[in-house]
TIMIVEX-566892 format. One line per field, with one value per residue (C-alpha): residue in one letter; z negated, y, x. Coordinates in nm, 3 decimals. Each point is the difference from the previous one (the first is absolute). Layout:
numi: (a  ...) .
z: (Z  ...) .
y: (Y  ...) .
x: (X  ...) .
// end
This chain:
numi: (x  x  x  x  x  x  x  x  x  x  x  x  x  x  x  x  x  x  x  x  x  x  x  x  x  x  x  x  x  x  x  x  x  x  x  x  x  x  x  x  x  x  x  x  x  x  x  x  x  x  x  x  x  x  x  x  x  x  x  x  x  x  x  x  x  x  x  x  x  x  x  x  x  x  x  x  x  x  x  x  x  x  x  x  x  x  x  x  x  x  x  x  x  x  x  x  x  x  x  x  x  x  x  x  x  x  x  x  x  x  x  x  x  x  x  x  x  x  x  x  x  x  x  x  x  x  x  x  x  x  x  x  x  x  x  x  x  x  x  x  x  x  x  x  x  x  x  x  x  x  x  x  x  x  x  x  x  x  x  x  x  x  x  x  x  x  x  x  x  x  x  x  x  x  x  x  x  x  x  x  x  x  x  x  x  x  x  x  x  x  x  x  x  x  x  x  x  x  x  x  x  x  x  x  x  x  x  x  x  x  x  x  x  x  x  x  x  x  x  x  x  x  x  x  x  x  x  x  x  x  x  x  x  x  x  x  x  x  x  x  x  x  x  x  x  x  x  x  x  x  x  x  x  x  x  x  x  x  x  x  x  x  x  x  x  x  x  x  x  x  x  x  x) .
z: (0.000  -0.066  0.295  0.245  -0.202  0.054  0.415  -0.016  -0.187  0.280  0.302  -0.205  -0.014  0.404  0.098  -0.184  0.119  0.360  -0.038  -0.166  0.264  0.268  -0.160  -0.102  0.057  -0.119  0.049  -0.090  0.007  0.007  -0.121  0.218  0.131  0.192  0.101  -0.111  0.190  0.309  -0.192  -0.142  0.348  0.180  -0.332  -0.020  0.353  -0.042  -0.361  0.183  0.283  -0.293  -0.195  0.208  -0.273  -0.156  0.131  -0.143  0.020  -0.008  -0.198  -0.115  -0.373  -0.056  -0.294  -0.153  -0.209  0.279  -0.249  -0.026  0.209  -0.159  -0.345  0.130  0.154  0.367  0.122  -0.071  0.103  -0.014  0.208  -0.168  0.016  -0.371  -0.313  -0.157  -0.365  -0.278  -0.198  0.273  -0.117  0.198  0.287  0.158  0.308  0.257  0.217  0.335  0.165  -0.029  0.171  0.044  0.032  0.154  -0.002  0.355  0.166  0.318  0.170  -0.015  -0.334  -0.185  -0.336  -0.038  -0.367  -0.278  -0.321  -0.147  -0.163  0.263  0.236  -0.293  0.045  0.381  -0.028  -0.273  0.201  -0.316  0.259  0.310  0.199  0.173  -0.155  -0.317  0.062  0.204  0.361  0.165  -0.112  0.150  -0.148  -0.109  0.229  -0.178  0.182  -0.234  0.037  -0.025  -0.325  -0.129  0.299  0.129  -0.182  -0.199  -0.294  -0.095  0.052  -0.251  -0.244  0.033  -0.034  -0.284  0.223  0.022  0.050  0.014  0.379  0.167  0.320  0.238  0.374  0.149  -0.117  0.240  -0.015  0.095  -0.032  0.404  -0.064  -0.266  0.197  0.306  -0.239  -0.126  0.327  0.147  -0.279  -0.142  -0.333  -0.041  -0.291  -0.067  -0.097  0.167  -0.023  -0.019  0.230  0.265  -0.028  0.029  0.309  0.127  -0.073  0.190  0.276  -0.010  -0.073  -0.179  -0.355  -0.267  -0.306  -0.362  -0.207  -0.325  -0.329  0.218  0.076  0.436  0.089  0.144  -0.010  -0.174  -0.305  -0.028  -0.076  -0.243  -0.204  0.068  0.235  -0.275  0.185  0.060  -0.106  -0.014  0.210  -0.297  0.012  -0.298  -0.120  -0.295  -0.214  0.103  0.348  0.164  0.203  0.336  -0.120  -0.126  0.295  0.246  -0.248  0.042  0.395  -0.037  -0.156  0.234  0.341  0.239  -0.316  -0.005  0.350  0.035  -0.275  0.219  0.306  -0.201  -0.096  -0.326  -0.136  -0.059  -0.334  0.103  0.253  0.087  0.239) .
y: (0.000  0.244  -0.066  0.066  0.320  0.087  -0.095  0.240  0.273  0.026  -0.051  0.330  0.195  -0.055  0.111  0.275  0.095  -0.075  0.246  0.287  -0.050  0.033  0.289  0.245  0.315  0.356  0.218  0.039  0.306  -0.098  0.238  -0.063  0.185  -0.022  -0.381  -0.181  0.184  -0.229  -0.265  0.162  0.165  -0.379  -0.228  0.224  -0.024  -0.404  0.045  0.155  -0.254  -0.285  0.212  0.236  0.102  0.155  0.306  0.144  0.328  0.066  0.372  0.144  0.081  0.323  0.135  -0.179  -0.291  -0.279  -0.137  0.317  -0.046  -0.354  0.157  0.243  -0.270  0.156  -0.355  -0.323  -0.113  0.173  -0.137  0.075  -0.119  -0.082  -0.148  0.252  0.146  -0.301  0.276  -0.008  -0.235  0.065  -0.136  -0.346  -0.032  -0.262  -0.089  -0.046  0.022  0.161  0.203  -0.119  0.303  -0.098  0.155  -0.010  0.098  -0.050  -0.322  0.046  0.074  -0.249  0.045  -0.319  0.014  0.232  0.043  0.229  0.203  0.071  0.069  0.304  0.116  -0.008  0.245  0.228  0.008  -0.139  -0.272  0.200  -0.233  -0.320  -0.150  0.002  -0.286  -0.208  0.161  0.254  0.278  0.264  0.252  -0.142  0.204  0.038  0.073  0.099  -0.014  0.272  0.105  -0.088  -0.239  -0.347  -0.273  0.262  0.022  -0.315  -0.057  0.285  -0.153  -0.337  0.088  0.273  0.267  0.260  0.372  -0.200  -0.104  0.142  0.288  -0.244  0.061  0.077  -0.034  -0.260  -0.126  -0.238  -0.312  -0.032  0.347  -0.156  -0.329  0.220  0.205  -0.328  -0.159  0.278  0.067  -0.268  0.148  0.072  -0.162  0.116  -0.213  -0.101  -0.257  -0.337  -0.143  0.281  -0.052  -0.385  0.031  0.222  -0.218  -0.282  0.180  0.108  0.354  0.014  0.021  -0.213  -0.018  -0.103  -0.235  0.108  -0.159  -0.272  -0.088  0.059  0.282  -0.213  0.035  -0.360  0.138  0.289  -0.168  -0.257  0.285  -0.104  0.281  0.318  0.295  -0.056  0.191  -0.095  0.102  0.029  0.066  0.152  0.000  0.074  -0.294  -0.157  0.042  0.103  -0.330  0.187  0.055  -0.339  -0.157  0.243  -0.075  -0.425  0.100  0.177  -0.340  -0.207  -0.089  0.292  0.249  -0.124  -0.042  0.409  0.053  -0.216  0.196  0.318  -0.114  -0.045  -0.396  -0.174  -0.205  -0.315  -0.042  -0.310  -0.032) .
x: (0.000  0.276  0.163  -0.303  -0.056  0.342  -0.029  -0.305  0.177  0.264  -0.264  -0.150  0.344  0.101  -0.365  -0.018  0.394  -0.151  -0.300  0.201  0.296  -0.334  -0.136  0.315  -0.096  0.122  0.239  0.374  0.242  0.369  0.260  0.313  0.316  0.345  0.133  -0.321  -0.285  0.052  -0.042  -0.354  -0.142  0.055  -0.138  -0.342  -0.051  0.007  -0.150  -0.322  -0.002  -0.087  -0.212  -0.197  -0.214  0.316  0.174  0.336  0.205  0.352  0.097  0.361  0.063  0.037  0.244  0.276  -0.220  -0.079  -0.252  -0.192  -0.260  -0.057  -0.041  -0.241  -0.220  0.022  0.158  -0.020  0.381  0.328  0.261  0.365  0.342  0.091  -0.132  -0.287  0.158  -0.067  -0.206  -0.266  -0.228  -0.311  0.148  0.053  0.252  0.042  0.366  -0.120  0.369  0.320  0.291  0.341  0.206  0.390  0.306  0.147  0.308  0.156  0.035  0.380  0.090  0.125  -0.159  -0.229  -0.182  -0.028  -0.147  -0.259  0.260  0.190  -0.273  -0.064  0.351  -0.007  -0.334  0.134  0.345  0.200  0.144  0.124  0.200  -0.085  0.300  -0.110  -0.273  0.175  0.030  0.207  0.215  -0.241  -0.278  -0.370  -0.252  -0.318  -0.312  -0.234  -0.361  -0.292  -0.087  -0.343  -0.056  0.068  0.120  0.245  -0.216  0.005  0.371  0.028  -0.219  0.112  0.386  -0.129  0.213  -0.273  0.158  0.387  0.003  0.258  -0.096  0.198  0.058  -0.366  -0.302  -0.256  -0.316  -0.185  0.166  0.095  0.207  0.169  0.084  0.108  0.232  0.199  -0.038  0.223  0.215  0.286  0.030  -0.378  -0.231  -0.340  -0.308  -0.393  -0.246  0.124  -0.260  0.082  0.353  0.004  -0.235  0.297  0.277  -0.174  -0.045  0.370  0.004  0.380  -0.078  0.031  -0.212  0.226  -0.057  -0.052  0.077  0.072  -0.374  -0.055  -0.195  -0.286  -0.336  -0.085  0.278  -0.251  -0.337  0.234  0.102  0.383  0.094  0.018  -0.121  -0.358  -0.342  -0.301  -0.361  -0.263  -0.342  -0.081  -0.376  -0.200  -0.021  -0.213  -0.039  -0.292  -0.097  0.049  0.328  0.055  -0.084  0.249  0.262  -0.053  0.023  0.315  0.129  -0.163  0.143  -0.110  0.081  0.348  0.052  -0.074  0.295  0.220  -0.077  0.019  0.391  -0.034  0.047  -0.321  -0.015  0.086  0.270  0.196  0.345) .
// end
């Protein structure tokens, strides 16, 4: 008897999930800016398609606090690069990907791997010559990247270098300036979007990507958590979620959710060699 009360309990749970994954309806406002919105504008679109009762917008934060808007109740998902401050307890937040960022040089330089440290001196200009890590007896190029923008944010954070990077050669951006700067320079070292840069180096463009604490800048090292300069893509909600929200942030983690981040060059959760 317990048993076939059980069988019926779970017959009741998957039709009900059936009927309420039928009838989501509602809207949702997503709070998104810089690397991520591609991701956002293409995952709505295909959000809709499956649930045409639902329709979504995509809006930029405005101010300094990304989370703003969430507090204030105008949207119902903000899309941000780090982990929310541990004193914000109102919220719940979900990984849905991450970003690789890679420290690339030119194809000819000999310098193979370094570590975390050093990749800190090379970007405050404490280590000036090539020598010094392994390579040539010639002057460390640094092409920096555009303030505020990019992927250089995040390198900042991650490396805790905020206001210490060094002005360097040029200033680039976007990531293809960058990779055209090293490209044509021997001495040159700058950093971009691991995905972007690994796509490069496959298709031969003379750069190389180091290894880093000597885990391989590849993609399938980012989603492990080996490779040490990563961030993640969080949706951050209200806790709880409102069930429109819920149910865009299971498609994000579903297949056709992660397959936009991939597309998007960022690393989707789960990635295998």
């Amino acid at each position: 008897m317990h048993t076939r009360h059980l069988f019926v309990a779970i017959l009741l749970l998957l039709g009900t999930g059936l009927v309420s994954a039928a009838d989501l309806s509602g809207r949702l406002t997503a709070q998104v800016s810089g690397r991520e919105q591609g991701i956002l504008e293409k995952s709505t679109v295909k959000f809709e398609k499956q649930n045409p009762k639902v329709r979504t917008r995509i809006v930029e934060p405005e101010g300094g606090d990304p989370l703003a808007a969430l507090k204030e109740g105008t949207v119902d998902i903000a899309v941000i690069g780090k982990n929310p401050p541990p004193e914000e307890k109102d919220f719940t937040s979900a990984v849905v990907g991450w970003e690789g960022i890679a420290v690339m040089v030119n194809a000819s330089n000999r310098v193979m791997e370094v570590s975390l440290s050093q990749i800190a001196d090379i970007f405050t200009g404490k280590v000036k010559t090539w020598d010094e890590l392994g390579g040539l007896e010639s002057r460390i190029s640094v092409i920096q990247r555009e303030e505020g923008k990019g992927v250089r944010p995040y390198f900042e954070q991650l490396l805790k270098l905020e206001g210490k990077l060094v002005k360097g050669k040029g200033v680039v951006e976007p990531d293809r300036e960058a990779i055209k700067a090293v490209a044509g320079t021997l001495n040159a070292v700058s950093y971009l979007d691991l995905n972007v840069g690994v796509g490069n180096v496959t298709v031969g463009v003379p750069i190389r990507l180091l290894t880093i604490n000597k885990v391989e800048p590849e993609p399938s090292n980012v989603s492990s958590g080996a490779y040490p300069l990563r961030r993640p893509i969080l949706l951050v909600t209200k806790n709880p979620p409102s069930p429109v929200a819920k149910a865009f942030i299971d498609f994000m983690l579903d297949k056709d959710g992660q397959k936009t981040v991939l597309e998007e060059d960022f690393v989707p959760m789960l990635v295998t060699k």
